[in-house]
Structure formats: structure tokens, C-alpha cells
NUTOR-239616 format. One line per 2 residues: number of its first residue (from 1); their letters; for each residue x, y, z of C-alpha. Coordinates in steps of 0.1 Angstrom, whole numbers, plus 5000, padded with zeros to 4 digits. Layout:
! NUTOR-239616
NUM) a) X/Y/Z | ...
//
This chain:
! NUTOR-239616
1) xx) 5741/5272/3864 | 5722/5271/3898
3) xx) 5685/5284/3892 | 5685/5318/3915
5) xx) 5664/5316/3945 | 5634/5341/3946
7) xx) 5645/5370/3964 | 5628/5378/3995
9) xx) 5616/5413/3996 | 5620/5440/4024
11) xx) 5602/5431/4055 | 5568/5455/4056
13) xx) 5566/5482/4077 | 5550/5479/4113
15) xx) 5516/5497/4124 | 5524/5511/4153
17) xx) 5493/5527/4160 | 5474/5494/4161
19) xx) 5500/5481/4184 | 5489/5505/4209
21) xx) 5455/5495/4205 | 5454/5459/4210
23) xx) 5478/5466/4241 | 5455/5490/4253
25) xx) 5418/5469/4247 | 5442/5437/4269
27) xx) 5452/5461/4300 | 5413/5472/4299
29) xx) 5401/5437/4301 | 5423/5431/4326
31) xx) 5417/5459/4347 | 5378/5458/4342
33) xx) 5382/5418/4359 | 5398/5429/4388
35) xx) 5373/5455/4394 | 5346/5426/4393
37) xx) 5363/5403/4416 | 5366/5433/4441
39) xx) 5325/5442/4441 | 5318/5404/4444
41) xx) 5296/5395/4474 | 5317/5385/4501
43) xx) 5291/5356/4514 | 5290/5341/4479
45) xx) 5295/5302/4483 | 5310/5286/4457
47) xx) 5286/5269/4425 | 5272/5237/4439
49) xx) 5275/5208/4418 | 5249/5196/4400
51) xx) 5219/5178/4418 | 5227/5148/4402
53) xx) 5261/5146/4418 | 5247/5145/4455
55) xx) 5234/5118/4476 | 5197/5106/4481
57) xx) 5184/5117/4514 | 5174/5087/4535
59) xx) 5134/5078/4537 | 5114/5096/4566
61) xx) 5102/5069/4588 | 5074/5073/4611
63) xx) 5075/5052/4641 | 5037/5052/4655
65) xx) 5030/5062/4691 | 5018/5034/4715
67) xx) 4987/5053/4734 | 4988/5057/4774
69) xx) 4970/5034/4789 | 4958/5045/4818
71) xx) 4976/5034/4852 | 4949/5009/4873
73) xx) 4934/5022/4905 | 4943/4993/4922
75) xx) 4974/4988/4916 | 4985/5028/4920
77) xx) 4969/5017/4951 | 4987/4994/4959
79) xx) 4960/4970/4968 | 4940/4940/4956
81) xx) 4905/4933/4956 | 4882/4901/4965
83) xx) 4849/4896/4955 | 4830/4867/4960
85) xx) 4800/4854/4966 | 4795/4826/4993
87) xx) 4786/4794/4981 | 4808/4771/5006
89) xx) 4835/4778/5032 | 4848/4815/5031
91) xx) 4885/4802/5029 | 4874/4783/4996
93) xx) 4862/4810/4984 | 4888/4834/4991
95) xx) 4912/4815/4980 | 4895/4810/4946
97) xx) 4890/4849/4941 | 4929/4855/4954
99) xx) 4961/4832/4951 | 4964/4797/4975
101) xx) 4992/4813/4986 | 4972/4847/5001
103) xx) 4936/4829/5008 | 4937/4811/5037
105) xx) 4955/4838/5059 | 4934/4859/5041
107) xx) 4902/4847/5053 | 4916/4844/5093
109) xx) 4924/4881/5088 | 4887/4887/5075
111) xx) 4868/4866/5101 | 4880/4895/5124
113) xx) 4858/4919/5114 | 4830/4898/5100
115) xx) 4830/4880/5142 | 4815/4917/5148
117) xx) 4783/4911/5126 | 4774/4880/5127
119) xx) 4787/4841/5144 | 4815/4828/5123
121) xx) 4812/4800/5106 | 4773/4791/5113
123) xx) 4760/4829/5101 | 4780/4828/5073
125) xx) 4751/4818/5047 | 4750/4810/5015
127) xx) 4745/4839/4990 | 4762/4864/5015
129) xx) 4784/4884/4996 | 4822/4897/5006
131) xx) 4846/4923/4989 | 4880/4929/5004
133) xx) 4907/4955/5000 | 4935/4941/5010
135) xx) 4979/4945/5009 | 5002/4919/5003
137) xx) 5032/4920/5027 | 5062/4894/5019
139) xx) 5065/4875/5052 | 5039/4889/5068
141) xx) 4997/4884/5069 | 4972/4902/5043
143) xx) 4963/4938/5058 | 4929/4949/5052
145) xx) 4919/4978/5041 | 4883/4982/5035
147) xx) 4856/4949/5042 | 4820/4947/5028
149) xx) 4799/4922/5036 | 4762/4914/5024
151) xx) 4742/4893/5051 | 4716/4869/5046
153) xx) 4713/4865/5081 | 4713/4902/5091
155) xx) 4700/4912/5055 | 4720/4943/5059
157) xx) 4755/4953/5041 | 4782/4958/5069
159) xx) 4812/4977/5062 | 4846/4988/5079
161) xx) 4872/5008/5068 | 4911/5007/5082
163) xx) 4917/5046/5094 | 4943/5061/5114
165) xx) 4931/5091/5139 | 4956/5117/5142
167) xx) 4973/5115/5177 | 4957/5077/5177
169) xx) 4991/5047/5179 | 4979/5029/5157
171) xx) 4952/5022/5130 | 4914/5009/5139
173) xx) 4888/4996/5118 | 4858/5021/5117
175) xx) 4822/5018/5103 | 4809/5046/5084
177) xx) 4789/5064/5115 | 4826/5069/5128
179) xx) 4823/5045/5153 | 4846/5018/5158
181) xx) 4837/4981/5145 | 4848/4966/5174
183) xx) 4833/4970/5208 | 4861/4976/5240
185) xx) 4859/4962/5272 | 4857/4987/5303
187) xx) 4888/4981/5328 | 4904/4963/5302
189) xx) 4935/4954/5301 | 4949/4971/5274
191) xx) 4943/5005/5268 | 4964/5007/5232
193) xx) 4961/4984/5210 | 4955/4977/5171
195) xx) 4931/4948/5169 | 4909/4923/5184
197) xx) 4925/4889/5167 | 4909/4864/5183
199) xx) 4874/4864/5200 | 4858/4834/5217
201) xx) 4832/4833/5188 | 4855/4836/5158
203) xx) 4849/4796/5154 | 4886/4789/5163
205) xx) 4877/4774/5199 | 4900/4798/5216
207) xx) 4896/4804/5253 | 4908/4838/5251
209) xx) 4911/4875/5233 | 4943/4883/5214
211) xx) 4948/4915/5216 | 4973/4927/5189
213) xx) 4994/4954/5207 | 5033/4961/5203
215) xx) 5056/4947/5222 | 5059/4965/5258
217) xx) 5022/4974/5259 | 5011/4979/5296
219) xx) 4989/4953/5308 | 4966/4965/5338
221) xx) 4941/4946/5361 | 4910/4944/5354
223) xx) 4900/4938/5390 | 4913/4942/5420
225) xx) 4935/4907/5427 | 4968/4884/5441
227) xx) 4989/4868/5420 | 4985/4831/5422
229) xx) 5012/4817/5397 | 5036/4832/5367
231) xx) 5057/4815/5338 | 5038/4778/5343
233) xx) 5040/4758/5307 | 5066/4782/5294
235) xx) 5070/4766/5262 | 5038/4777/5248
237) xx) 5026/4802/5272 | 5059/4823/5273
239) xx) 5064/4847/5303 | 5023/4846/5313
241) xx) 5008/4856/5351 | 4976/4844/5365
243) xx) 4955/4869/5384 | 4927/4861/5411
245) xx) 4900/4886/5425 | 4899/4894/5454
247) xx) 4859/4892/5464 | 4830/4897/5439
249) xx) 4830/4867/5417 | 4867/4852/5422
251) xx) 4870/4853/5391 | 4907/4843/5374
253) xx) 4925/4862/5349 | 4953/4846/5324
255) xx) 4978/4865/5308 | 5000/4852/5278
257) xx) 5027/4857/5263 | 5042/4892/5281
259) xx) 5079/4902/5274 | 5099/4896/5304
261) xx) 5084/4899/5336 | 5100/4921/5371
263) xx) 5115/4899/5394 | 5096/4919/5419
265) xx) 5060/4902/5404 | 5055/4867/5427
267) xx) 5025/4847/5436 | 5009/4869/5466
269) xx) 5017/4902/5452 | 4984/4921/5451
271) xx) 4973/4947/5423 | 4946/4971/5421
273) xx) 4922/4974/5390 | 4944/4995/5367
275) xx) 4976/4989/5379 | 4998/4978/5356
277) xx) 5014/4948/5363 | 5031/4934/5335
279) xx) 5039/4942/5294 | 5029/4926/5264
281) xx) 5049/4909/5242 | 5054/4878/5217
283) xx) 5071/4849/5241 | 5063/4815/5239
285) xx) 5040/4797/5211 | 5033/4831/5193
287) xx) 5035/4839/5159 | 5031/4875/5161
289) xx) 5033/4905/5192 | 5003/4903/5214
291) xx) 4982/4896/5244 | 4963/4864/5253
293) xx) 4933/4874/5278 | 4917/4846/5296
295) xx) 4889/4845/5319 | 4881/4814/5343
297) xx) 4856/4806/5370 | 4871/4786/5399
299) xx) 4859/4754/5389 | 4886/4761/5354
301) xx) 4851/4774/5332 | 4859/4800/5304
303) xx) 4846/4833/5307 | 4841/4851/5276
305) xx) 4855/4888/5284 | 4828/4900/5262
307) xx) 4801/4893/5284 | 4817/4897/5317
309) xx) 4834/4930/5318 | 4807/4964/5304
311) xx) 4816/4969/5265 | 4816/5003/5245
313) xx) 4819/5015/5212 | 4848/5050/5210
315) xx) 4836/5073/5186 | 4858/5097/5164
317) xx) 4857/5135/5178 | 4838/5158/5148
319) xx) 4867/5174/5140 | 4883/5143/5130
321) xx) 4850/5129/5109 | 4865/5146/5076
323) xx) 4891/5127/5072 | 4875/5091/5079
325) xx) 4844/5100/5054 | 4874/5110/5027
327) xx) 4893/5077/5032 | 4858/5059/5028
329) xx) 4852/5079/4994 | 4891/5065/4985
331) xx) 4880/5032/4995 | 4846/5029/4984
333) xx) 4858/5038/4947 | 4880/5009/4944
335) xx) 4857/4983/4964 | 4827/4963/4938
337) xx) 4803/4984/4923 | 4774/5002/4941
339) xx) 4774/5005/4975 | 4742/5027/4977
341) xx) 4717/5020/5006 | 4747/5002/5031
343) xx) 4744/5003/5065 | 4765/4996/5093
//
């Protein structure tokens, strides 16, 4: 006989009340978490990781700052300077306180204005003293801007400073009194011109002035006189006339290297003093625009213009003093020390 199976009882009987509570307390949860997600803030980011999870920020590097160093005079200038003390031949010297490639024309360019102080070369002493402003110009000669020169001879210091007047053509060199350096020749015959470049004193054994004037310049008589030749040696006198006087001292007048001359101009054509009779300009053996004035006796002696015609310093009008004595303020500050107690 098969044992009998336990009989399961009746199943018990449900609780409905606690039904209705645990259904209850789960809508209530889930009704209170919607009500926190609603009242939230809205600019709430979400949780950032932890700090170990981001990257290292890179090092902070400081680069140090170079300091300004301030900009030279000179060369905001745009100029150099030579300073030198004479102990042998200026162009030695020059060249040894410039470049080889800037001293020699440098030194030509200088001569001009030291010819107005004292004889060039035998004045020129050992000891003298020179300091230059000058500008470099590719294909072209040194321009000077400011000269001082300590004499033995003379025992004075000479200066000249490069200065355009307003209304003036071009630039002149003037001391600091306002006159000019160089002296100008009554009835000359130029009335416009830059520079002196040659003088019959300068050492070069020139038998004229060059005059350096652009290129169409009127040339004037300096005496009353005939023609007595024109364009003789073209080759290295270029388009030139030669001038006689007519009474007083017969003397003969060269010109050089004019731009082309008026078929009109022949020997026996006579001239007044001041008339113009011809124009500068760079024909011939010339290296730059200009005028060569040469003055002969009969018997072919040279005349130095100098002491023939009556000479004259021009002097800068007051109004126009200003402006030279702030130029010489520019240029003294960038010359060699001290230049207390100069004269002209």
C-alpha cells in the first residue's frame, strides 16, 4: 500500500488591508521623486569625475623679457662720426677712424671746409684735432654734416654746420655767428650754387674754382668782355668758352664744362658784366655737375678769383637764426664731447 502523501492544507487567507498599504507607500515614493526632479536647478551640471580621472595641466613657463636697448643717436640719425687726431696725412687718418672704402673721398670732401681756415696740406699740424658728421651715399661722395676742427696753427676750434635756409636752392655750410664759411666773389659768376669744391689753395694744384651748381645754372660775366674761343680740347674741357675783358686789366676768363652751348655764342660776341652767357653743366672730364672758373693774365698766368674779384661773407636774415642755432644744438649733441669755448 502506497504511503499517503501529506495533505496540503487550505491556502491562507490574504490581507487585504496591507496590500493597500505597501501599494500605497510605492506610488508615494514614486510620486515624491518626480516632485524632486521637477524643483532641481536647471543650471545643475552633471557630477564631475573624480580629480584623479583628469589630466595634469601643463607647467607655466615664463619666457624672460630681453630689455630695450635704447636706439643710437647716430644711427637714428642716420649719420657717422670721425674723430681723429692728426698725427700724419688727414686721408690716413680718416681713413683709419672710417672704412678705406669712405676715407679718402672723405677727406677731399673735408679739405673743403678746412681750405677756409687754414692752407691745406702745410697748416694742417700735428696734434690738430677733426670730428666729422658725415652720410654715406651708395654711388655717390660722403656728405657732411657738421666739421670741427682744433688748430694748432690758428689755436682756435673752427666749426661749420650744413643748413638749408628756407626759400634758399640748396644747402650751405654756416659757422655758428650765421654767417656763411665760405666767402663769395662779387660779380661772380654764379649766383646759385651749393659749394665751393675746389679752391686754388686746397693743395690739389688746380687752376681754377669748381663751383658745384646743378646742371643749367646761369653763368654770367664777371667783366665786361668778347669771346675769344669756345669748345677747344673737348675731351676734357666739354662745352667750355673763354672770355676776354675788354679794358682794365685784360684779364681772361675760362669756363668748363657748361651743358650745351647757343649756336648764337661765337668768338667776337661781346657780353656785359652780368649777362648771362652760358649754363653750367657736367660735359667733358667731369665726375660730377659743376663749373670750372679760371682766371688768366695775357701772358697764360693763373689768377686766383679769390684775390682778384672783392669777396663777402652772406649772413642769415634774424628771422631765420632760430632754425640754424637748433640744427647746431642737433648737431653738436652727436659731434665728440665738449665743445665749450669754440669759435668760429
Amino acid at each position: 500500500m502506497r504511503p499517503s502523501l501529506p495533505t496540503l492544507g487550505a491556502p491562507p487567507k490574504r490581507n487585504r488591508l496591507g496590500s493597500v498599504v505597501t501599494i500605497s507607500m510605492i506610488l508615494g515614493a514614486a510620486a515624491g521623486g518626480v516632485w524632486w526632479w521637477k524643483q532641481r536647478p536647471a543650471s545643475s551640471e552633471p557630477e564631475a569625475p573624480p580629480a584623479a580621472a583628469l589630466p595634469a595641466a601643463p607647467p607655466v613657463v615664463v619666457v624672460p623679457t630681453t630689455p630695450l636697448v635704447p636706439t643710437d643717436p647716430l644711427t637714428a640719425a642716420g649719420l657717422s662720426r670721425a674723430s681723429v687726431k692728426i698725427e700724419g696725412p688727414l686721408e690716413t687718418a680718416l681713413v683709419q677712424a672710417s672704412d678705406p672704402s669712405v676715407g679718402p673721398a672723405l677727406a677731399q670732401v673735408v679739405t673743403r671746409s678746412l681750405v677756409w681756415w687754414v692752407q691745406v696740406p702745410n697748416e694742417i699740424l700735428r696734434g690738430d684735432t677733426l670730428d666729422v658728421l658725415y652720410q654715406t651715399r651708395p654711388g655717390e661722395e660722403p656728405l657732411v654734416h657738421a666739421v670741427r676742427f682744433v688748430s694748432n696753427k690758428t689755436g682756435q676750434t673752427h666749426r661749420a654746420y650744413r643748413f638749408q635756409a628756407p626759400g634758399d636752392s640748396n644747402p650751405r655750410y654756416y659757422l655758428p655767428t650765421g654767417d656763411e664759411m665760405e666767402m663769395r666773389l662779387e660779380h661772380s659768376p654764379l649766383d646759385d650754387y651749393e659749394q665751393v669744391t675746389s679752391l686754388l689753395r686746397d693743395g690739389r694744384r688746380h687752376k681754377g674754382v669748381d663751383f658745384k651748381a646743378a646742371v643749367g645754372t646761369p653763368v654770367k660775366a664777371p667783366f665786361a668782355g668778347v669771346v675769344k674761343r669756345k669748345n677747344w680740347n673737348f675731351g676734357s674741357n666739354g662745352n667750355c668758352v673763354e672770355l676776354e675783358e675788354l679794358g682794365g686789366k685784360r684779364r681772361r676768363a675760362l669756363f668748363l664744362h657748361l651743358s650745351e652751348l647757343s649756336r648764337g655764342l661765337a668768338p667776337g660776341s661781346r657780353f656785359s658784366t652780368g649777362q648771362v652767357i652760358a649754363a653750367s653743366g657736367n660735359s667733358g672730364r667731369s665726375f660730377a655737375p659743376h663749373l670750372h672758373y679760371q682766371l688768366m693774365t695775357q701772358d697764360d698766368r693763373v689768377i686766383d678769383p679769390f684775390d682778384s674779384h672783392r669777396t663777402f661773407r652772406r649772413s642769415l636774415p634774424a628771422a631765420q637764426r632760430g632754425a640754424l642755432e637748433a640744427e647746431i644744438r642737433r648737431m653738436d649733441s652727436l659731434l665728440a664731447p665738449s665743445v665749450a669755448g669754440a669759435t668760429p
